[in-house]
N, C-alpha and C positions, 0 to 999 in steps of 0.2 A: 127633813129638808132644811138647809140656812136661812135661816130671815135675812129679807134684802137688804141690803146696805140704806143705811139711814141719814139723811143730808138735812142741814138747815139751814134755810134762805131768810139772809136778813136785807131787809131794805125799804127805805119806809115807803117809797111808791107799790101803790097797791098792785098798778097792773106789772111791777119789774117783778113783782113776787109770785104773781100767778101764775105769768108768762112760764118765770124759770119750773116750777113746780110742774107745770101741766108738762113743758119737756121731759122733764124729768120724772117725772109717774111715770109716764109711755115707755119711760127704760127700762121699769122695774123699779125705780128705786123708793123707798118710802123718805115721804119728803113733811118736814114739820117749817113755819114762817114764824117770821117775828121784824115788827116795824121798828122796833129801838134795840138798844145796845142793852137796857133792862129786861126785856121781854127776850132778847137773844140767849141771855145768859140763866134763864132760867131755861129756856128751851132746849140748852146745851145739858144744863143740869139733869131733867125730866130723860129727856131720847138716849144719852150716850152716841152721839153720831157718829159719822164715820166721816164726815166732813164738814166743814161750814161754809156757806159761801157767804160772804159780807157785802156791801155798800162801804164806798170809803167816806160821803159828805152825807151826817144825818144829824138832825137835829138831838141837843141832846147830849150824847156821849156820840163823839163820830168815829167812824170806823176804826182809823189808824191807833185811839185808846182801847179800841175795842179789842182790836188783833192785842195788843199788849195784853191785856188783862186774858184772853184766852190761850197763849199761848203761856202766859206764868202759870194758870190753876190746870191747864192740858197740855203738856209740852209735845205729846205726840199726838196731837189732833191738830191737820193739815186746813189751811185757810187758805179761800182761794178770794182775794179780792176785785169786786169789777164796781167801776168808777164812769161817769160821766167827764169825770174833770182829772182826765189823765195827764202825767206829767214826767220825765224819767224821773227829779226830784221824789215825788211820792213814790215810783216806782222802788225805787232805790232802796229810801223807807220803810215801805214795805216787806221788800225781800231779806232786808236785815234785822228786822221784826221777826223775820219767819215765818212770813207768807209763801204758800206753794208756788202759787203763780199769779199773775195781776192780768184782767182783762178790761180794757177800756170798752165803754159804750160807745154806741151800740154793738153787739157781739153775734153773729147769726148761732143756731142751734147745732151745727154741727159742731163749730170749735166750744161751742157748753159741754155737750156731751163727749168730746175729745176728752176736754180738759180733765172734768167731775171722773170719765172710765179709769185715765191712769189715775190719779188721785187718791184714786177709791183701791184700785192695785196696789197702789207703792202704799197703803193704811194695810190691807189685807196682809201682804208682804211681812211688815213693821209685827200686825198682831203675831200671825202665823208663827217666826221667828222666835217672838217672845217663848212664846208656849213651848216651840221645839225646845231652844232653852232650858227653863225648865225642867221638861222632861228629861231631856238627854242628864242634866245636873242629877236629878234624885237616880236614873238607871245610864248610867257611862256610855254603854255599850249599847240598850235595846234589848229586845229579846232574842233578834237574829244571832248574835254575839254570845249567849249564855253557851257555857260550855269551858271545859277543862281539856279538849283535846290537844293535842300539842299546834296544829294545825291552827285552829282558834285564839288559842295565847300565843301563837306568835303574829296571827291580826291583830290584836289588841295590843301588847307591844309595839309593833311598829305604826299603830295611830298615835301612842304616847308621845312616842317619839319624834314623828312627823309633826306633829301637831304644832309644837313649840317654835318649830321652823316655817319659812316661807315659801319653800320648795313646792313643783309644780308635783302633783301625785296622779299615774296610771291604774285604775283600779280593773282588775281582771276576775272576771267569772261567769259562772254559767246563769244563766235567768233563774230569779227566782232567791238567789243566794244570798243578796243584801248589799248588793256595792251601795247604793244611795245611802243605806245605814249607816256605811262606814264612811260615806264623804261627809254626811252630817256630823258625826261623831268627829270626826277631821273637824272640820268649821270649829264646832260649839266646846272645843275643846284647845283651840286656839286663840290668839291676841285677837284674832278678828270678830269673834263670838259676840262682840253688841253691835255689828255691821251687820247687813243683809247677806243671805244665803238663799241664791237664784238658782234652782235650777232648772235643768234645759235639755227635753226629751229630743234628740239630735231627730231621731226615728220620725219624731210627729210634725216636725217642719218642714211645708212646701217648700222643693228645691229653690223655687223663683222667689220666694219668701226669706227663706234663711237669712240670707247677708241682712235685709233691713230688718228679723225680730233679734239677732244677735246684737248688732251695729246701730242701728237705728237709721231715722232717715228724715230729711227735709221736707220741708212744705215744698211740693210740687215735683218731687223726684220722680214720680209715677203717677197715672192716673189713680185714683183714691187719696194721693198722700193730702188732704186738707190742710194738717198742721205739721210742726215738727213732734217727734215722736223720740223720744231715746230708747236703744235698746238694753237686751240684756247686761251688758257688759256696767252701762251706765247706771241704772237700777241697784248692782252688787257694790256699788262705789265704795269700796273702805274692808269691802268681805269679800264672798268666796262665790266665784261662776263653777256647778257641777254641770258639765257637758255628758250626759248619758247617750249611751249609745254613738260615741263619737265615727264609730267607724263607716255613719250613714251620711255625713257630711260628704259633699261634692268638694273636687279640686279647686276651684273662684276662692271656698270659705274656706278651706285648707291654707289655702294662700296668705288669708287674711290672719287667721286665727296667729302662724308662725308669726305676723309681723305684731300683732298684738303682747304675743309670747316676748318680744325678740327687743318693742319700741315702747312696748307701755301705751300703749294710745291705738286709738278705733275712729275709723271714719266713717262718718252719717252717707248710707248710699245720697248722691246728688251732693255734695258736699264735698270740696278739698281741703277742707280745715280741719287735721288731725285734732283728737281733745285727749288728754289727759286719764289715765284709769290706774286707778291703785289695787288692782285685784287679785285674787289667789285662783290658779284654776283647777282644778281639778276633773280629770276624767275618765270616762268607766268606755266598757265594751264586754260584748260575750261574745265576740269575735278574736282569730288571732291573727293581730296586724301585721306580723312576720311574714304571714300567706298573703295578706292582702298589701303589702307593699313588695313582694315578689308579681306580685300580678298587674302591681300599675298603679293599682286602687284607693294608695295611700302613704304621704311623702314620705321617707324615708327624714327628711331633717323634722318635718313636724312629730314624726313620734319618738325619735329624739329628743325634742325638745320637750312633751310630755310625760316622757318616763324616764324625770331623774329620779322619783320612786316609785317605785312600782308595789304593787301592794293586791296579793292574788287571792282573795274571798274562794274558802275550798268548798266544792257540791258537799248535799246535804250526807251521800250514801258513804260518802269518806270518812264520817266523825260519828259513827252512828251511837258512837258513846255518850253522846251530848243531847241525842233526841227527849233522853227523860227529860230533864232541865229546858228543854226547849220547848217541848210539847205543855211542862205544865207554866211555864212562864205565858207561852201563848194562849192556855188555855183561861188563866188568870185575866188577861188582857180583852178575851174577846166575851169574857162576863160582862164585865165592865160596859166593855164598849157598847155591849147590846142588850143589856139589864137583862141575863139570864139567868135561868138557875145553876147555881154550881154544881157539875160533878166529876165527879172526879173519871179516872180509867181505870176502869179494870188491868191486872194484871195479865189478861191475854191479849185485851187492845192494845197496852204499851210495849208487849212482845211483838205482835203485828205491825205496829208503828215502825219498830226498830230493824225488823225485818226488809221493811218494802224500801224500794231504792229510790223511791224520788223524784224524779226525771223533772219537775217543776219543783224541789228544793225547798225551804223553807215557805216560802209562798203557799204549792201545793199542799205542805202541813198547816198552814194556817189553814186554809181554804178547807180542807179537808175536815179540820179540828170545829171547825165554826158551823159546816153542816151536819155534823154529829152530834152539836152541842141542841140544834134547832132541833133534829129530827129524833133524837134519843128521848125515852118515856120512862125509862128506869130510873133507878139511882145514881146509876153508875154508868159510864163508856162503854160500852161492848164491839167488838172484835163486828159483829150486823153493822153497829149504828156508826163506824168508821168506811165499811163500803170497800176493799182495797179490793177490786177483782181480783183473780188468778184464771182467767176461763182462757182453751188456746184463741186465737187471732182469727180472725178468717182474712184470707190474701196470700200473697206470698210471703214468705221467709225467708234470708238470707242463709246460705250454705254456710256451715262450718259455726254458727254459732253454739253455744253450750245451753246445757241445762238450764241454767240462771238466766241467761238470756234472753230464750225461751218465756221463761215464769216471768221475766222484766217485760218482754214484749207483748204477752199474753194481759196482764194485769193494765200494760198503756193503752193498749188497741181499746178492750172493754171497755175502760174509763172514756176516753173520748167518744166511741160512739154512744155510750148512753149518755154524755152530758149534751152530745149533738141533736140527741134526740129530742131532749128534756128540752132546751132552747129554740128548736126547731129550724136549728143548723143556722143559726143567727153567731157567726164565725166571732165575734165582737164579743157576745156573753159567753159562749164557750171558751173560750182564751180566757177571761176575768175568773171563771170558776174553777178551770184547771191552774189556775195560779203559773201562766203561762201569755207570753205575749203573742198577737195575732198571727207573725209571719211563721210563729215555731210550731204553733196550732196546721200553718196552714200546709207547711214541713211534710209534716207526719199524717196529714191528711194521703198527702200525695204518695209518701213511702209506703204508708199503709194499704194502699189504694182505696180509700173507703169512698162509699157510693150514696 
């Protein structure tokens, strides 16, 4: 589990320090104090935090040297300043110091903990980033990507390509295959690469929601809205929005997104004051928006205006030449991640691997690879400790399918109902373990007819 986000309150009144703390414990967060601007900076030294919150008038060294000197030895640790003796002058100061935000006293607990959530986000964000960074740097592509099929290098190719430009990119495929891979790779491969890379499960946003987490929104736009709130768009300022699953966005943010596409600028729901956004977007679907804009379902000028390249991530059972290299790069990776023992695969498991077609794609082989890696006793992978059923289906069967079909529909039936079982039909970890998302889970429940 993540250790919680770590905050330091400085301020030499004893009770503005308690106060803030004991709010902020209640959130979760671990909270370290300090009354001076010396006793601050050793506290920043010792925690590594993930925020500061300051006092601007303190005996001593007062705030506004304070934010100076922390912002020189941490330039990305976010300072949020609250003052008594508020003024725009200090305000101003402040924000050009490179302070996050400035709260004048006295502040009620909900706009603290407004403030301190995004804060703490757009720091998570910042780290996050870094890392992807990094990683994407020492491996290009990921392990989704390993492969020499021609299919594959010509993904890889045209991220090269794209990348250098600012062109808006469509990524297409089936679940499971890696488009998020390849928006990343897009990003951290691009001029935008030391900006933010937001992305945005279209799928997981309440309809009535969407407009304000994409756009943001005003103090008072709706009941709840406390403070202003920027959304996604603002967040990415300078880099790259990945819109996953765009095809489950409503017609309102359709609307919106084309003028975002079309004007460069987003309006805060409750707000007429368009603002300004420098952003690259990017977006995926395992949907085909051909059918779904024949049906109504999605503008014809917005996917347009999405797919000046388009960029189609092929299933896993089409490159099966690439399963070795993929199998042992993931297998490499989920050592690691999970401090196990290596083993290797047997040479009928990676026959087996190459054999079976996938239906959950890269994912499913991960998922696949990683409970074999837990449950195997041997030295070695076997062909048991991979699990790929072959047993027939019970339900009905579609007329006129083939053999393989057959063997393909016989091996998905199985797997799903034992992993439903194992789970105890908890649709949510089922979908996670078949390396498959809930509504595809819920698909093939239904095709299947299972009970």
């Amino acid at each position: 589990m993540d250790a919680a986000p770590v905050i330091v309150v400085v301020d030499d009144e004893e009770a503005i320090r308690d106060s803030c703390r004991q709010t902020l414990e209640r959130c979760g967060y671990r909270v370290a104090t300090a009354a001076d601007g010396f006793s601050a900076m050793k506290a920043i030294h010792i925690n590594a935090p993930d925020l500061v919150i300051l006092d601007l008038k303190m005996p001593g060294v007062d705030g506004t040297e304070l934010l100076r000197r922390v912002k020189a030895e941490h330039p990305n640790l976010d300072v949020v300043v609250i003052t008594g003796y508020s003024s725009v002058g200090s305000a101003v100061e402040c924000m050009r110091l490179g302070a996050y935000d400035y709260l004048p006293k006295p502040f009620d607990t909900d706009t603290l903990r407004l403030v301190v959530r995004r804060a703490v986000e757009k720091h998570g964000l910042a780290v996050e980033n870094e890392v992807l960074r990094r990683t994407l740097a020492a491996t290009p592509a990921g392990d989704t990507l390993l492969g020499e099929s021609p299919s594959i290098r010509r993904v890889r190719e045209l991220i090269a390509r794209v990348a250098v430009a600012d062109s808006t990119v469509l990524i297409t495929g089936e679940s499971g295959t890696g488009k998020e891979l390849v928006a990343r790779a897009i990003h951290h491969t691009s001029p935008r690469r030391e900006r933010p890379f937001v992305a945005v499960d279209c799928s997981a946003l309440v309809e009535t929601l969407c407009e304000s987490e994409l756009f943001g929104h005003v103090k008072g736009a709706f009941t709840g809205a406390t403070a202003n709130h920027p959304g996604r768009f603002e967040l990415a300022q300078g880099g790259t929005v990945f819109l996953d699953e765009i095809a489950n966005v409503g017609p309102a943010v359709q609307a919106k997104l084309l003028r975002v596409l079309q004007e460069r600028e987003i309006t805060r729901v409750g707000n007429a004051q368009p603002i300004a956004v420098d952003v690259r977007i990017v977006a995926a679907t395992n949907q085909d928006l051909t059918v779904a804009m024949k049906d109504g379902h999605f503008r014809e000028d917005l996917f347009y205006r999405l797919s000046v390249v388009t960029i189609v991530v092929p299933p896993l059972r089409t490159r099966r030449e690439d399963i070795r290299l993929l199998a042992e790069g993931l297998l490499g990776r989920i050592q690691t991640r999970r401090a196990l023992a290596p083993r290797p695969l047997s040479a009928a498991a990676l026959s087996a691997l190459q054999e079976h077609d996938w239906p959950g794609n890269v994912r499913e082989l991960e998922n696949t690879l990683e409970r074999a890696l837990v449950l195997a006793q041997g030295n070695e992978i076997t062909t048991g400790d991979l699990d790929l059923a072959t047993t027939v289906p019970e339900g009905p069967v579609e007329a006129g399918r083939t053999g393989r079909d057959l063997s393909l529909a016989s091996a998905e039936v199985q797997q799903i109902r034992k992993v439903l079982d194992v789970t105890g039909w908890h649709l949510g970890q089922a979908a996670a373990l078949l390396g498959i998302d809930r509504k595809t889970l819920w698909r093939k429940i239904k095709a299947y007819q299972l009970r």
